[in-house]
N, C-alpha and C positions, 0 to 999 in steps of 0.2 A: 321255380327253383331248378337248376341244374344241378342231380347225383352223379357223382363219377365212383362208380363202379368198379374195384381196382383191389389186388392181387398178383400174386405169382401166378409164374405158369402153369396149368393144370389144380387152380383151386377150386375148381366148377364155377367161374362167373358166369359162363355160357348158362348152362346148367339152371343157375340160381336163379337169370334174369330168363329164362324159355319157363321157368314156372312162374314169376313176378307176370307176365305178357298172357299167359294162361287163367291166372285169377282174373286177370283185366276182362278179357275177352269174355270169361263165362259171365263176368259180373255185365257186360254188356257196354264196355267203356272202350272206345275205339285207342289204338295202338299203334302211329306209322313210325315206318324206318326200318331197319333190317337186326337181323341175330344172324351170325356166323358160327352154329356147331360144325364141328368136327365130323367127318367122316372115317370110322374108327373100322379096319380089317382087323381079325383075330389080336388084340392090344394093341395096334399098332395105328396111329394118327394118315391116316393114307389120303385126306383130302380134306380143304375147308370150303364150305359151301358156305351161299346166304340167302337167306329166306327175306325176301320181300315184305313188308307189311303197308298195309292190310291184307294183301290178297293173297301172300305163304307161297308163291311162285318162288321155286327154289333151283339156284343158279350154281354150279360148283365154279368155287372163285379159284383156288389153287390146287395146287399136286405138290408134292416134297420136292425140289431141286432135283432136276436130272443133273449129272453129274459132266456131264457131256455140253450143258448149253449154260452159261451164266446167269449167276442168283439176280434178281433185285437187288442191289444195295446189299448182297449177303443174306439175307433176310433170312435163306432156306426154303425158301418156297418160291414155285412157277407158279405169279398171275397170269390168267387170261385174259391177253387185253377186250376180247369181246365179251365178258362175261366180268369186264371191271368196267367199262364201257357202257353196259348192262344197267347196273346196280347203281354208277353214279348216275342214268339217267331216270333212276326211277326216282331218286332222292331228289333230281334236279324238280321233277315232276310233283313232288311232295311240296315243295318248296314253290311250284306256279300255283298250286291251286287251294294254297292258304287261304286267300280269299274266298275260295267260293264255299255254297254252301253244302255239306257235307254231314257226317255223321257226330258232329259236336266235339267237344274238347275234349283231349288224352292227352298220352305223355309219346314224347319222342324217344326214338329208343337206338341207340347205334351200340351195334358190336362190330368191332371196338377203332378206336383210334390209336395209332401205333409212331410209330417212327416214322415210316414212309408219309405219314399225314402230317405229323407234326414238322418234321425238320427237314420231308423234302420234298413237299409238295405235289406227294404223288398218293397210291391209294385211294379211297374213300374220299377222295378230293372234295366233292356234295357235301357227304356226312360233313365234314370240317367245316363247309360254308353253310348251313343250318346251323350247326353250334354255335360260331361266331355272332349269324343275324340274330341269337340270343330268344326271346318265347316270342310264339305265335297265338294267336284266337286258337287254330287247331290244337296247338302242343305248349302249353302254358308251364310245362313241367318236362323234363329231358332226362333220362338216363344213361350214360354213355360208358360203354366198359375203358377202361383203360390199363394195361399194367401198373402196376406197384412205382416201377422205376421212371414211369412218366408221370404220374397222378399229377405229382404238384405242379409241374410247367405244362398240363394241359388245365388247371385249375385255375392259375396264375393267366393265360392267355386267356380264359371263358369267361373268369367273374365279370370284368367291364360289362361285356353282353347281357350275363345273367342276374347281375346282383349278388345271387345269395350260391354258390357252389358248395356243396358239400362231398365227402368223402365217404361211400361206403365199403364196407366188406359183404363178400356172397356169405350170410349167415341171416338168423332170426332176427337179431338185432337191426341189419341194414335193413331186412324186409319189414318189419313194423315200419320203422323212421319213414320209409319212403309210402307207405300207404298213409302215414299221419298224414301228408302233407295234400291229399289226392281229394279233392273238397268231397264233404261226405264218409270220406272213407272210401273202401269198401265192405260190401253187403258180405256178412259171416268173419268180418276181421274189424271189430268193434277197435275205433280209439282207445289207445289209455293215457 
């Protein structure tokens, strides 16, 4: 089953889904694909990073638009092409070594899919072709953040692949739903 993870700006999805990846990991349930928190100076959003997974190798993807050099697509933020270069080859790497054998099944997990993935083929390019090849042996279950204002037309592009897409919100409610579905559960978050 593919969750799409989805919200306004600043509703803590980051947040919600860095401790959703945290019960995994203590419960001993492996985790690939990346989380992009924020890199926060005194209130102020001053950078986005993304952490690798499995291995938390952490890349800073953008800086806020210098004013002086042209956005992406307006977007508001300066990617770095070798450190977007980065990130899609680690995903591309997630994606050769399905096959082999490894630390058993988890969930897949991209933060997040945006505009630049959806409509112009730029971005987290990887992330976007994992989603599409739909489940694997490794990641038989996906989590992917998405804005609010994209959910449905990255829902509407996934289901074929996944079957079953569903819509959460960063809340108690999204977090049970998505542990119901994690065979077993997990350990100290009993089914109901």
């Amino acid at each position: 089953m593919l969750f799409i993870l989805t919200g306004d700006i600043r509703t803590g999805k980051t947040t919600w889904l860095e401790a959703r990846v945290h019960e995994l990991e203590t419960a001993g349930v492996p985790v690939r694909g990346v989380l992009a928190p924020g890199v926060w100076r005194d209130g102020e959003k001053v950078g986005i990073e993304n952490v690798l997974l499995p291995s938390r190798e952490r890349v800073l993807l953008a800086k806020p638009v210098n004013w002086g050099q042209p956005p992406i697509d307006r977007c508001g933020w300066d990617f770095d092409a070798t450190a977007l270069a980065r990130v899609n080859a680690h995903l591309t790497g997630l994606a050769a070594a399905v096959g082999e054998k490894d630390a058993g099944p988890g969930p897949l997990v991209i933060d997040e899919i945006g505009p630049l993935e959806l409509r112009r083929g730029g971005g987290l390019t990887a992330a976007l072709a994992l989603l599409d090849a739909g489940p694997a042996p490794a990641w038989p279950h996906a989590l992917a953040v998405v804005r609010a204002t994209l959910a449905e037309e990255a829902a509407a592009r996934l289901r074929p692949a996944w079957g079953s897409v569903e819509l959460v919100r960063p809340d108690e409610t999204g977090a049970r739903r998505f542990r119901e579905v994690l065979p077993g559960g997990l350990p100290g978050h009993p089914r109901k």
